[in-house]
VEXNU-344756 format. One record per residue: residue number from 1; residue in one letter; x, y, z of N, C-alpha, C in turn. Coordinates in pm, whole numbers, plus 50000, padded with zeros to 5 digits. Layout:
N
NUM | A | X | Y | Z | X | Y | Z | X | Y | Z
...
This chain:
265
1 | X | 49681 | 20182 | 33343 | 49763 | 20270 | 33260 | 49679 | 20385 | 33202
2 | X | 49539 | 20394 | 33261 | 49479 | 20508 | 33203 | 49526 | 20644 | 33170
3 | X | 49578 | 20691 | 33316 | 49637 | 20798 | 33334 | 49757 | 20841 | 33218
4 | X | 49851 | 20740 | 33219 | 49960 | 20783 | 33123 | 49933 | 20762 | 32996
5 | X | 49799 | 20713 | 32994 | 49731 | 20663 | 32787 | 49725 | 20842 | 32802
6 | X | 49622 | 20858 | 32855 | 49576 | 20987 | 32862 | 49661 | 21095 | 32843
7 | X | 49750 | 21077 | 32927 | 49917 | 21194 | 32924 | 49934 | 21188 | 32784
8 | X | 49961 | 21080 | 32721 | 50067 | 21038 | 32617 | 49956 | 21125 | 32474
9 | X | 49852 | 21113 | 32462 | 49761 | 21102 | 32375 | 49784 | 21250 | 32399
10 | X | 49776 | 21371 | 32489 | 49768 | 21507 | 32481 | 49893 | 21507 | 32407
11 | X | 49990 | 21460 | 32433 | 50141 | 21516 | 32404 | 50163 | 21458 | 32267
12 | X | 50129 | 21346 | 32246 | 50182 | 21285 | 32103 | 50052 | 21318 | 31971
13 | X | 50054 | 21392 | 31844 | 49961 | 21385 | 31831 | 49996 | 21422 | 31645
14 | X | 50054 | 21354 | 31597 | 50094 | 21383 | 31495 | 50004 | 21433 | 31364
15 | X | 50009 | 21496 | 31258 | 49902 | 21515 | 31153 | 49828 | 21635 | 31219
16 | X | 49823 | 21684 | 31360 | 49664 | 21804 | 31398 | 49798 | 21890 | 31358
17 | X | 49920 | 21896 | 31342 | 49971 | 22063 | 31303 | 49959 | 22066 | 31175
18 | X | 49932 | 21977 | 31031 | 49919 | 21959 | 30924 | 49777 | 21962 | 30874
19 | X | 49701 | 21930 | 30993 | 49554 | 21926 | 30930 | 49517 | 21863 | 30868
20 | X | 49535 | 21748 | 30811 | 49547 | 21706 | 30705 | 49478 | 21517 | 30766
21 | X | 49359 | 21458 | 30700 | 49338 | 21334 | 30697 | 49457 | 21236 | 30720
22 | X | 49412 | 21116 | 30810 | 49528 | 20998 | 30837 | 49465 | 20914 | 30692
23 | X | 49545 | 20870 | 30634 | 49572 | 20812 | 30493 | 49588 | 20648 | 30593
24 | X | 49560 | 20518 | 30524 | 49593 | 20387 | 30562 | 49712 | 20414 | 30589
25 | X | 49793 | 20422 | 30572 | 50008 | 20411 | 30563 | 49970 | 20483 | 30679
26 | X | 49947 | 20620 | 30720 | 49963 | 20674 | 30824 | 49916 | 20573 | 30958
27 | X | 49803 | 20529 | 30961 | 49755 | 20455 | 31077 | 49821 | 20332 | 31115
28 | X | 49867 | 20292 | 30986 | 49939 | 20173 | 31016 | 50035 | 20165 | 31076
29 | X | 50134 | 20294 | 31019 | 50289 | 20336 | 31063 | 50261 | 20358 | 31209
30 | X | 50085 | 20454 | 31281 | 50096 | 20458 | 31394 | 50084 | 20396 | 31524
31 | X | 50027 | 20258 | 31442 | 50004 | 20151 | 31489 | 50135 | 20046 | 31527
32 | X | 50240 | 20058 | 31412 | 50360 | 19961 | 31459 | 50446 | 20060 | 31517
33 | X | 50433 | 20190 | 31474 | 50559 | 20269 | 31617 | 50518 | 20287 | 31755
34 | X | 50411 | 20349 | 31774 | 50360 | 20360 | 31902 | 50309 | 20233 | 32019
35 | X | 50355 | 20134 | 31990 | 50329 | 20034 | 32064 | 50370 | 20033 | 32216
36 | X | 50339 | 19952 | 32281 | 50314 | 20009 | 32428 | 50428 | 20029 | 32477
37 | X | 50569 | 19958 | 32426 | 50694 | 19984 | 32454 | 50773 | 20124 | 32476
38 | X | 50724 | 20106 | 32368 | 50757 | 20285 | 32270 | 50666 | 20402 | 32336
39 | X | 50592 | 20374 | 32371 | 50471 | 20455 | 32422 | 50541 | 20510 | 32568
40 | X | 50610 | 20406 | 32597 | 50657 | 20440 | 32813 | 50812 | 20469 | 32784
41 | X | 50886 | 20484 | 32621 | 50977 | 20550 | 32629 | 50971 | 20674 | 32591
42 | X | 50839 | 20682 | 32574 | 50793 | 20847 | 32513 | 50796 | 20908 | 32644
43 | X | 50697 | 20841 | 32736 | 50656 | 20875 | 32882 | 50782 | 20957 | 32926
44 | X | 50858 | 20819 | 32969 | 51000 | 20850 | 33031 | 51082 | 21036 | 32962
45 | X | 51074 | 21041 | 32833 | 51128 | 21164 | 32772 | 51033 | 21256 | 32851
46 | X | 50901 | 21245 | 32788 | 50835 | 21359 | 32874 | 50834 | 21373 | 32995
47 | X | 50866 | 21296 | 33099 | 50877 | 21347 | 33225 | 51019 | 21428 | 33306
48 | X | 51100 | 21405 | 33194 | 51216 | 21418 | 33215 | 51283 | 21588 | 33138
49 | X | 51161 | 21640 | 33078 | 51149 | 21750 | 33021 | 51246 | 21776 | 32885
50 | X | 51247 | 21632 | 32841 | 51357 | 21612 | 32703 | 51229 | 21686 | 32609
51 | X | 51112 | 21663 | 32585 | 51045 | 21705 | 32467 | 50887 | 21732 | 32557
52 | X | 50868 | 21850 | 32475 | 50704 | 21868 | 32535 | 50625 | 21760 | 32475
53 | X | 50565 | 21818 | 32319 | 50491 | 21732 | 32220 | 50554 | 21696 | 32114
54 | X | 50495 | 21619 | 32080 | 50527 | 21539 | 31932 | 50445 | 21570 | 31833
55 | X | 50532 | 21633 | 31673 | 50424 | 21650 | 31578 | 50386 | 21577 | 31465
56 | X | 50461 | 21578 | 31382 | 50454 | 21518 | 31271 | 50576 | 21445 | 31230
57 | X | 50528 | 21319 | 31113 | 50673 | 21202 | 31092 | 50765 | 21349 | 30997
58 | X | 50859 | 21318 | 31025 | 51004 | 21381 | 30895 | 51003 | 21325 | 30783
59 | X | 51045 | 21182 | 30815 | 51088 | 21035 | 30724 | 51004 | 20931 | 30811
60 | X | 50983 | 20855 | 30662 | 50927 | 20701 | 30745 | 50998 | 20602 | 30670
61 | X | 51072 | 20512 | 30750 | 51163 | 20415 | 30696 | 51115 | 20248 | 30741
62 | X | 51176 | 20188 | 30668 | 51145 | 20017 | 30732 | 51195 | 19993 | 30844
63 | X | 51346 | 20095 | 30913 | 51406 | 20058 | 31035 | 51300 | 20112 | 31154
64 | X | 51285 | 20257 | 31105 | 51289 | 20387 | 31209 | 51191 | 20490 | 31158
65 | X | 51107 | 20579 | 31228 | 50995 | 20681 | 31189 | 51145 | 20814 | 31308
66 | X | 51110 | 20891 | 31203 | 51151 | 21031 | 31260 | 51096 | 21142 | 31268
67 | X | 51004 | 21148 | 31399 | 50894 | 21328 | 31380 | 50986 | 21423 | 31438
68 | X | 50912 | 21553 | 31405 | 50953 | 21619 | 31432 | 50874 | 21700 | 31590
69 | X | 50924 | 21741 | 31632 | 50884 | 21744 | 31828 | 50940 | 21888 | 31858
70 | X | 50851 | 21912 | 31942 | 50899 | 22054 | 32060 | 50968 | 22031 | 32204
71 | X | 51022 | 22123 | 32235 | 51106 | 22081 | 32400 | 50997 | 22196 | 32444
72 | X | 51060 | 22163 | 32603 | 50977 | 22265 | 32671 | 50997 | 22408 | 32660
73 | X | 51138 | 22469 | 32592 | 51147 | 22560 | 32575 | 51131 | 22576 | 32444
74 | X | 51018 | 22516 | 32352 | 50975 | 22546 | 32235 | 51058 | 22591 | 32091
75 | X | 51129 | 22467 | 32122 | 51240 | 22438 | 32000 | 51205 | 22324 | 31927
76 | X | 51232 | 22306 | 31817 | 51200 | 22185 | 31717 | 51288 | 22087 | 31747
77 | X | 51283 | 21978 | 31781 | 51388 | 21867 | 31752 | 51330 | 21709 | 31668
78 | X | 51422 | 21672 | 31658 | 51365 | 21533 | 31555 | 51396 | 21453 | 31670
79 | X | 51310 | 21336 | 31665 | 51307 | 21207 | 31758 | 51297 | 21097 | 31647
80 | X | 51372 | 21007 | 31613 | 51420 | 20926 | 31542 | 51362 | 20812 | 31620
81 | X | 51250 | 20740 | 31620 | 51171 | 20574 | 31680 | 51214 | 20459 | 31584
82 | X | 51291 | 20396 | 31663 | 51318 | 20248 | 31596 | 51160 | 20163 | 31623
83 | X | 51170 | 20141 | 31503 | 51024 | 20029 | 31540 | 51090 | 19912 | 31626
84 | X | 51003 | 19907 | 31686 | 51025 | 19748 | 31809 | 51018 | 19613 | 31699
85 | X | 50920 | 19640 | 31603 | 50884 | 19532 | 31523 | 50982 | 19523 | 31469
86 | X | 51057 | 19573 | 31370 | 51154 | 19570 | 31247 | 51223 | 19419 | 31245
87 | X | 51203 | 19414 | 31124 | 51256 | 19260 | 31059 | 51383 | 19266 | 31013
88 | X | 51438 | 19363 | 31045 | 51586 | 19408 | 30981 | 51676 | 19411 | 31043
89 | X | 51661 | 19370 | 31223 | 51760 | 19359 | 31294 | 51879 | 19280 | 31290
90 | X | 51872 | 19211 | 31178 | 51987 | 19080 | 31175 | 52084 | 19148 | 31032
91 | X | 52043 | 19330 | 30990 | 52181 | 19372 | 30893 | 52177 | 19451 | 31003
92 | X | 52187 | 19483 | 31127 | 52253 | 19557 | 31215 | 52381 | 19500 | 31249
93 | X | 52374 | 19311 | 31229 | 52491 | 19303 | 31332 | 52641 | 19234 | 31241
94 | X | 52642 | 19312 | 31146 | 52783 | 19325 | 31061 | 52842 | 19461 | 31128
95 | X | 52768 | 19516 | 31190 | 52819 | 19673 | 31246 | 52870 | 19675 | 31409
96 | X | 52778 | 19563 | 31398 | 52779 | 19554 | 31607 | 52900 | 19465 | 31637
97 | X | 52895 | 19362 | 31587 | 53009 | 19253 | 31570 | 53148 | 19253 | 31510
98 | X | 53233 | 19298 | 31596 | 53294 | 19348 | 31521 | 53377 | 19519 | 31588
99 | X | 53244 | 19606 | 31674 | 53284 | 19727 | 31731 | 53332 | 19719 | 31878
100 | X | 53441 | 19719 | 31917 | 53475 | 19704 | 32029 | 53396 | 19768 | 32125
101 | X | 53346 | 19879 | 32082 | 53218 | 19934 | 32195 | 53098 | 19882 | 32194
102 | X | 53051 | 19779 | 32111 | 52944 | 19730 | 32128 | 52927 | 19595 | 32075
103 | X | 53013 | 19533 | 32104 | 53060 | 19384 | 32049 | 53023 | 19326 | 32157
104 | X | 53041 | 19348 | 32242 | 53021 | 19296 | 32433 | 52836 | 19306 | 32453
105 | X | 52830 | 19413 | 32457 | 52682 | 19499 | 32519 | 52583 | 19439 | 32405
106 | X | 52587 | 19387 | 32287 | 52462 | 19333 | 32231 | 52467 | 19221 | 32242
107 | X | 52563 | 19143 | 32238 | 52532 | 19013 | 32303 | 52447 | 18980 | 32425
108 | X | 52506 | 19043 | 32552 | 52429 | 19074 | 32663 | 52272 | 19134 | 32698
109 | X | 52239 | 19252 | 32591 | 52118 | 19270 | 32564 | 52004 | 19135 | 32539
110 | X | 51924 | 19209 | 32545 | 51781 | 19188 | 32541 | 51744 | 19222 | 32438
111 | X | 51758 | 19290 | 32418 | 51701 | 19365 | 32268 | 51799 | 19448 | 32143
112 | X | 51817 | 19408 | 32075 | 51895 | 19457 | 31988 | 51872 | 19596 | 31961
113 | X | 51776 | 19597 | 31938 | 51702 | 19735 | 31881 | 51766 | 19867 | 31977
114 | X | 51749 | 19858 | 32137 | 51799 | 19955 | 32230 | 51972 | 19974 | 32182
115 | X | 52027 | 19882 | 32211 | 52186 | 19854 | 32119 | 52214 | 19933 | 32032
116 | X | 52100 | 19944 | 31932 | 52130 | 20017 | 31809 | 52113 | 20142 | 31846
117 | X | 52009 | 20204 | 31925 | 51939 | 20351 | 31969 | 52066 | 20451 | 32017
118 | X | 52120 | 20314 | 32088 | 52251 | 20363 | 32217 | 52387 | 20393 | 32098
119 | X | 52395 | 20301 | 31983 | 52509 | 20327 | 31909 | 52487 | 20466 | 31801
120 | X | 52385 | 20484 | 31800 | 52347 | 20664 | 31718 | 52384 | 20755 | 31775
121 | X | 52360 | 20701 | 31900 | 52383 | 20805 | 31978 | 52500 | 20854 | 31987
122 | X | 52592 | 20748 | 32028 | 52732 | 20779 | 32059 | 52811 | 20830 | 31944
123 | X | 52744 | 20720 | 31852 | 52819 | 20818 | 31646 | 52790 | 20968 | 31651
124 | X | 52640 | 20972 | 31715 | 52646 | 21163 | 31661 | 52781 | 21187 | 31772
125 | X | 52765 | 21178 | 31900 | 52856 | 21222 | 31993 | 53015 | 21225 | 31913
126 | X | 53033 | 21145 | 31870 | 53177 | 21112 | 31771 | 53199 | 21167 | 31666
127 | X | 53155 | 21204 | 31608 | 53146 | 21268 | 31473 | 53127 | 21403 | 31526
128 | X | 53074 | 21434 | 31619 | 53059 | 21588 | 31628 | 53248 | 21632 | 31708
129 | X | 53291 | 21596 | 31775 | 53405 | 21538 | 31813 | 53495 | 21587 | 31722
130 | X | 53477 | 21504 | 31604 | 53544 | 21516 | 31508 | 53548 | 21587 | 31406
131 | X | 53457 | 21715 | 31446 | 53438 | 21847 | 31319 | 53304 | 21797 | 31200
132 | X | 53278 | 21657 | 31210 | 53187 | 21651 | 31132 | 53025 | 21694 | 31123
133 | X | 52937 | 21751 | 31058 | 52819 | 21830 | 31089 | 52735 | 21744 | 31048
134 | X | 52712 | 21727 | 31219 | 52568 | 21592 | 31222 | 52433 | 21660 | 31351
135 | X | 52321 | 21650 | 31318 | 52261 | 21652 | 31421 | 52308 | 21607 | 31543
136 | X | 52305 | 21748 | 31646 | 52343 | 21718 | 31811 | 52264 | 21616 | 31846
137 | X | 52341 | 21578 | 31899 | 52281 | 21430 | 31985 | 52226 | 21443 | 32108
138 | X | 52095 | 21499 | 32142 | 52009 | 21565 | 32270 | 52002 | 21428 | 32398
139 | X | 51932 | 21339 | 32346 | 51900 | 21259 | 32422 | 51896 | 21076 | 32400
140 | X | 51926 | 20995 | 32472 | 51849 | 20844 | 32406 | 51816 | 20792 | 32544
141 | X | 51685 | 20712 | 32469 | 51611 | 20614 | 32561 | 51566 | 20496 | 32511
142 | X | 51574 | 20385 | 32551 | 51486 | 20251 | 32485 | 51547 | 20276 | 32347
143 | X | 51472 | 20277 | 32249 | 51455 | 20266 | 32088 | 51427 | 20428 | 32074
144 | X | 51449 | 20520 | 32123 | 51448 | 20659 | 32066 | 51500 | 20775 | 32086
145 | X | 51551 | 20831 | 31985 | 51708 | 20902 | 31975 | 51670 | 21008 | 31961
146 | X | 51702 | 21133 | 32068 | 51604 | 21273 | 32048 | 51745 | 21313 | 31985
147 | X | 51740 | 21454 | 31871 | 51872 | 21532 | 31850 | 51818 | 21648 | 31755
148 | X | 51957 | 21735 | 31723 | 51915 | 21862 | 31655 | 51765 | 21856 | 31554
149 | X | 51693 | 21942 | 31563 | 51618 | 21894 | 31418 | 51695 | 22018 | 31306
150 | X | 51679 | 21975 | 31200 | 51786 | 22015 | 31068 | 51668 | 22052 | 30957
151 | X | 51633 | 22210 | 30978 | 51501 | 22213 | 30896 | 51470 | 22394 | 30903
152 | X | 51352 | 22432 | 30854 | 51289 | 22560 | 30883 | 51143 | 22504 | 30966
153 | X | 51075 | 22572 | 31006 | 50952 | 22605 | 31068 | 50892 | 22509 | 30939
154 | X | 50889 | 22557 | 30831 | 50785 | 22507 | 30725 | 50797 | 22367 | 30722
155 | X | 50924 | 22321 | 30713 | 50947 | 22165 | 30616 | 51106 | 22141 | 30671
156 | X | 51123 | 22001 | 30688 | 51239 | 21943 | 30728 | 51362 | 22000 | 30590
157 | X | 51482 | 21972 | 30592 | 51580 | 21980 | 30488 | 51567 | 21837 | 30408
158 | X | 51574 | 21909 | 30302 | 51571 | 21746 | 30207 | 51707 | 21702 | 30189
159 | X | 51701 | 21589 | 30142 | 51776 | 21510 | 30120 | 51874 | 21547 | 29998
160 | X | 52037 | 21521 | 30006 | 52097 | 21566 | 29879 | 52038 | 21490 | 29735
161 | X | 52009 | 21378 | 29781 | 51930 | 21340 | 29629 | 51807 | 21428 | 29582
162 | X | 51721 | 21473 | 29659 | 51612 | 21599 | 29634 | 51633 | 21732 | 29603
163 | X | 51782 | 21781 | 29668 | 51773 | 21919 | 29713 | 51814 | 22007 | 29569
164 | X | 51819 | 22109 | 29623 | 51792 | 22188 | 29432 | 51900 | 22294 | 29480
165 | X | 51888 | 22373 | 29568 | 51962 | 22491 | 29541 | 52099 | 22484 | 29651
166 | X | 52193 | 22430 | 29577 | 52327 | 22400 | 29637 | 52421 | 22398 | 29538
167 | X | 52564 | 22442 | 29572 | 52714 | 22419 | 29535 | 52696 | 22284 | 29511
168 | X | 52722 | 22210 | 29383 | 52751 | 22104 | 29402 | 52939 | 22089 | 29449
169 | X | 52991 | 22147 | 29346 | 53096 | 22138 | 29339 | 53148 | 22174 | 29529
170 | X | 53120 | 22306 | 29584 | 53110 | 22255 | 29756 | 53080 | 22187 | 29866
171 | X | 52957 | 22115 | 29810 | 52899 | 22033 | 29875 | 53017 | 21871 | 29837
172 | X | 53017 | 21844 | 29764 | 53130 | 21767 | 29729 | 53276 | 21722 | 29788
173 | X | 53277 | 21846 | 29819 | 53409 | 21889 | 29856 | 53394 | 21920 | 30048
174 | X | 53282 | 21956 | 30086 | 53253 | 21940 | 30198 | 53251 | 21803 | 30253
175 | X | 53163 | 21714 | 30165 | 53110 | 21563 | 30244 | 53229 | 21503 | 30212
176 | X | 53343 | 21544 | 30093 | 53467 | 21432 | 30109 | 53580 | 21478 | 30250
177 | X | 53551 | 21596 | 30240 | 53632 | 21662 | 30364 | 53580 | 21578 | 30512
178 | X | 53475 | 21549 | 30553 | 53387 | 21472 | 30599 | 53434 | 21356 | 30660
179 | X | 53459 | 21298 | 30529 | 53463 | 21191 | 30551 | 53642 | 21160 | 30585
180 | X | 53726 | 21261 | 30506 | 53851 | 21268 | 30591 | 53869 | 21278 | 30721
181 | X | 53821 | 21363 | 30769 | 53784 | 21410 | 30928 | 53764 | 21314 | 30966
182 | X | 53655 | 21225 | 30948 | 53624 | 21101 | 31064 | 53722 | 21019 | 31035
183 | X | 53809 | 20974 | 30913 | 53913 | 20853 | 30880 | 54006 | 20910 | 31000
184 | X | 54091 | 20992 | 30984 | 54193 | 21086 | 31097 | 54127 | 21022 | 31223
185 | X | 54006 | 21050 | 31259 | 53979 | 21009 | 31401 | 53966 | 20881 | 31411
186 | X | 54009 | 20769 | 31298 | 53962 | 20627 | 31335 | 53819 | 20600 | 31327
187 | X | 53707 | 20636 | 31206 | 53608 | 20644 | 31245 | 53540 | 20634 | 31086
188 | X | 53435 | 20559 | 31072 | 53364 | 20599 | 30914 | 53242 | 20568 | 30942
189 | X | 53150 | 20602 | 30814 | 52981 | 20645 | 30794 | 52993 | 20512 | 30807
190 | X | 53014 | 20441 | 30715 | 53007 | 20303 | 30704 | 52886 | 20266 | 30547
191 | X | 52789 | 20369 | 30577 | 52679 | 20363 | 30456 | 52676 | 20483 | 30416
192 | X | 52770 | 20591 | 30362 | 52755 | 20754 | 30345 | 52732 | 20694 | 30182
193 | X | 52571 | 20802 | 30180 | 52542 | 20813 | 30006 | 52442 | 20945 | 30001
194 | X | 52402 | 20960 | 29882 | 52302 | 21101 | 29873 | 52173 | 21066 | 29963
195 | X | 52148 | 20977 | 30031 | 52041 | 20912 | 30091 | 52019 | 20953 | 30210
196 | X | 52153 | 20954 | 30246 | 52173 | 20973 | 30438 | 52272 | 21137 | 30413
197 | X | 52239 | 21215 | 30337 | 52280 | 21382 | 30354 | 52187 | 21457 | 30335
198 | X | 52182 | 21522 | 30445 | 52077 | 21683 | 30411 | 52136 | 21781 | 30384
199 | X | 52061 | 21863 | 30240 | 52131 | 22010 | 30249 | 52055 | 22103 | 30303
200 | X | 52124 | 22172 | 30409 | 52027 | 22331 | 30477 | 52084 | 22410 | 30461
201 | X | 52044 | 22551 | 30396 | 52083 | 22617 | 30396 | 52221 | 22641 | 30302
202 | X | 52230 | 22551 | 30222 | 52310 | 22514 | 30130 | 52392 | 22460 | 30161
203 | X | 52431 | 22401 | 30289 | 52479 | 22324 | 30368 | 52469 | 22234 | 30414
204 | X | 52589 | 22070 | 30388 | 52577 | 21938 | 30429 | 52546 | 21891 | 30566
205 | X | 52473 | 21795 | 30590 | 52459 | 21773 | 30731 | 52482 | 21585 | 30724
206 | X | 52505 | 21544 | 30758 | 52538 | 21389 | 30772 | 52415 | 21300 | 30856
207 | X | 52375 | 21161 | 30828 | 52248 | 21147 | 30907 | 52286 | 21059 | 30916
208 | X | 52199 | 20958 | 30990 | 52160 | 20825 | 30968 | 52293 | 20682 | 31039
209 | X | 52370 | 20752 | 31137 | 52488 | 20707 | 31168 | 52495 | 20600 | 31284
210 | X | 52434 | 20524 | 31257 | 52423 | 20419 | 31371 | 52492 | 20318 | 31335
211 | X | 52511 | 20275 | 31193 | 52599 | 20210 | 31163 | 52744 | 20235 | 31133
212 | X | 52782 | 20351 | 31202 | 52912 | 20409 | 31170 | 53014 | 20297 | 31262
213 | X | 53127 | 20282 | 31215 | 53225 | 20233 | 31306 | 53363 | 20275 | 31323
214 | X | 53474 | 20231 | 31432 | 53585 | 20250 | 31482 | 53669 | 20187 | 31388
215 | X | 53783 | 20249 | 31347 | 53878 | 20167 | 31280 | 53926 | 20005 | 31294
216 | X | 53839 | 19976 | 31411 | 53907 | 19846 | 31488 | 53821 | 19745 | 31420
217 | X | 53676 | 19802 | 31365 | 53645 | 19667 | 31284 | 53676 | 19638 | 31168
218 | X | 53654 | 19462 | 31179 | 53710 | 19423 | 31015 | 53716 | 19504 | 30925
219 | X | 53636 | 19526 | 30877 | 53573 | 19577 | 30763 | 53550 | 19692 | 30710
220 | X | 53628 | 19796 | 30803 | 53662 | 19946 | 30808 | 53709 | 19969 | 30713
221 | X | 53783 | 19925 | 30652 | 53908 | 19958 | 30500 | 53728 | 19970 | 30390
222 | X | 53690 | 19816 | 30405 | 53581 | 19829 | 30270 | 53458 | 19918 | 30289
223 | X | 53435 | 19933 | 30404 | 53360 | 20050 | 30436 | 53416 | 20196 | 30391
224 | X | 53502 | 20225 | 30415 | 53579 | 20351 | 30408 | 53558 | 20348 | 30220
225 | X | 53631 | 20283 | 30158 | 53622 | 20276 | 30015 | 53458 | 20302 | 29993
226 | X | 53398 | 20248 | 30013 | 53231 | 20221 | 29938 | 53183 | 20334 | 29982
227 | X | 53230 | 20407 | 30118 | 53158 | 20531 | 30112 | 53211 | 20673 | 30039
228 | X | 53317 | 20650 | 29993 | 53414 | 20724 | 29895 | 53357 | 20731 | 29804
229 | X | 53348 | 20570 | 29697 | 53254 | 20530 | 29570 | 53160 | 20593 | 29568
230 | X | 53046 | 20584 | 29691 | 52897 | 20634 | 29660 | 52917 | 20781 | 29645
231 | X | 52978 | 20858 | 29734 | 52987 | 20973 | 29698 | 53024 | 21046 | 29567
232 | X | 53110 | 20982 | 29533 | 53181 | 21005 | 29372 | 53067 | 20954 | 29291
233 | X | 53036 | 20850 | 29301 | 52964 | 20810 | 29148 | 52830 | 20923 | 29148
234 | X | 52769 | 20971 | 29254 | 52621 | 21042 | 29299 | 52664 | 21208 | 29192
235 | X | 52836 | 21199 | 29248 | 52855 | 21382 | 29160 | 52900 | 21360 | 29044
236 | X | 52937 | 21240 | 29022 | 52950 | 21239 | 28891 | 52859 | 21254 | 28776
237 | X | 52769 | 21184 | 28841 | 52615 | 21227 | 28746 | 52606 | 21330 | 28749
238 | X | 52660 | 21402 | 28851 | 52617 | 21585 | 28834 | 52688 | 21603 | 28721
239 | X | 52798 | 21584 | 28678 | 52890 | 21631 | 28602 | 53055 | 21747 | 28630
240 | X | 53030 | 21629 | 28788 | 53134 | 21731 | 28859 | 53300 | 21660 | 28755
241 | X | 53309 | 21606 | 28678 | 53436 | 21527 | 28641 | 53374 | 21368 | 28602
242 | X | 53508 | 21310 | 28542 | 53543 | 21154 | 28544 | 53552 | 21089 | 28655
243 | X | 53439 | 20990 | 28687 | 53449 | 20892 | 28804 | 53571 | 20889 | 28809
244 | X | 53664 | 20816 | 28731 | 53825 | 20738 | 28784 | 53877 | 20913 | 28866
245 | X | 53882 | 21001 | 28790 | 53960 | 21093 | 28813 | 53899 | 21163 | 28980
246 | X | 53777 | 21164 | 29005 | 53711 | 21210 | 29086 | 53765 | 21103 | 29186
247 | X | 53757 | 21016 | 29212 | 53803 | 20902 | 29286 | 53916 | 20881 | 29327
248 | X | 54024 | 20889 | 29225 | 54141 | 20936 | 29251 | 54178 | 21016 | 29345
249 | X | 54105 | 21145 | 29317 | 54128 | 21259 | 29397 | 54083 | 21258 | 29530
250 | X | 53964 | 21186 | 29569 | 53870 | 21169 | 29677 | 53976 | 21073 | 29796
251 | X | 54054 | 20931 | 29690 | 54127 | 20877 | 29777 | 54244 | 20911 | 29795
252 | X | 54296 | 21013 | 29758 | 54415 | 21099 | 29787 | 54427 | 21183 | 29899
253 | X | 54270 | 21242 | 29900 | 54267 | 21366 | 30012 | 54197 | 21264 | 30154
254 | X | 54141 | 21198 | 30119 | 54119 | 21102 | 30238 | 54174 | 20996 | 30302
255 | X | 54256 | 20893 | 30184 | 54369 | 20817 | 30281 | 54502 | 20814 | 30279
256 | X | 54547 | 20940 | 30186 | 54649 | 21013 | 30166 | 54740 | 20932 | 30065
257 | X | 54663 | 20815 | 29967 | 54678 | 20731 | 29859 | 54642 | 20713 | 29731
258 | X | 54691 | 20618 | 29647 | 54648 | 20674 | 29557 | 54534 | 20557 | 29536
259 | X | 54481 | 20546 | 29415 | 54304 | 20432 | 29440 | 54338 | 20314 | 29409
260 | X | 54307 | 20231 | 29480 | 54342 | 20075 | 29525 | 54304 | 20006 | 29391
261 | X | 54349 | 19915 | 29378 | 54310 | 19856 | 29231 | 54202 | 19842 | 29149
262 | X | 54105 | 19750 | 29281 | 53980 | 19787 | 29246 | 53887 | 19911 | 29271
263 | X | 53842 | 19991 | 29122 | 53804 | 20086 | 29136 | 53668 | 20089 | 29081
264 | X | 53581 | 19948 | 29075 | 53424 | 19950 | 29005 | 53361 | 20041 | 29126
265 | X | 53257 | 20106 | 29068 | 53138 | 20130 | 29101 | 53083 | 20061 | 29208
């Protein structure tokens, strides 16, 4: 495997566009993503002219590392790596179990983890479908999900819990619109909170959608609600209004009702 160590090591090379010392956390993180698995689904992208090089992480999570990468025609995109290791594969399958598109296919798998790579994929594909503004969905392989990157040259888009210079009151009103759009299509975040939204450009972008599902599973109704809740309670701290009243309004314009009894937090 010399040859393709060798390939992989020119192309992948995170931290030399930052300059900047590998810190312990860094080596470690590069140590459980890049494993030899992961390494020949990198291969596979690069030969296939999905991404030139690889630069630096975006986010580093307990599921998934997301750098940010060049194509051959020298565009930025994010590549989202499920760690092979992750100990967390067993809250994936309240999402899997349950989705008629992938209720079948993870059982049958081998690996859960690919299952999951393959169901991001298809959510961005769905959600974009459906008017909702999510990173394009470029490519998937094994455990890694190439798609739009959502950023400037300098620095990725932060997160709505970080971000500073935005409409709240639009942004609000965008991500509940959002989340109408996908209900209409039979479809929800499943986990939508200030966690999994970027603002660019003063503008919402939706992330993190692998656990999204089809109206057909159980648990779509309490999903649909909780991602309503999180959104409301996050602007309420802004001081966009009264939770009850904000909520009200949120489940009016989204399930065309008025708010179900239970209305905690």
């Amino acid at each position: 495997m010399g040859k393709v160590e060798d390939f992989l090591e020119e192309r992948i090379h995170p931290y030399k566009v930052h300059r900047r010392e590998r810190t312990y956390e860094d080596r470690k993180t590069m140590e459980e993503v890049f494993e030899r698995r992961t390494l020949m689904a990198f291969y596979k992208l690069f030969k296939r002219n999905i991404i030139k090089y690889v630069e630096f992480p975006i986010s580093t999570g307990k599921e998934a590392v997301v750098f940010r990468a060049v194509t051959p025609k020298d565009k930025y995109v994010a590549v989202k790596v499920y760690r092979m290791t992750t100990h967390y594969y067993k809250s994936f399958m309240k999402y899997l179990h349950g989705d008629p598109r992938f209720d079948y296919w993870y059982r049958a798998s081998k690996n859960i983890i690919y299952v999951w790579a393959q169901k991001e994929f298809k959510n961005l594909e769905r959600f974009t479908e459906l008017g909702v503004r999510v990173p394009k969905p470029i490519a998937v392989w094994k455990n890694i999900v190439v798609m739009s990157y959502v950023g400037t040259k300098y620095s990725p888009a932060p997160l709505l819990k970080d971000a500073e210079r935005y409409d709240p009151e639009k942004v609000y009103e965008e991500v509940i619109d959002f989340i109408a759009k996908a209900h209409r299509g039979n479809f929800v975040h499943a986990d939508l909170s200030e966690y999994n939204v970027l603002i660019h450009r003063r503008k919402p972008y939706i992330i993190d959608c692998a656990q999204a599902v089809p109206s057909e599973h159980p648990l779509y109704k309490e999903f649909l609600m909780r991602d309503i809740k999180q959104i409301v309670r996050f602007f309420n701290k802004l001081g966009l209004g009264p939770y009850e009243d904000l909520l009200r309004e949120a489940v009016r314009k989204v399930i065309g009702d008025d708010v179900p009894p239970n209305t905690e937090r």
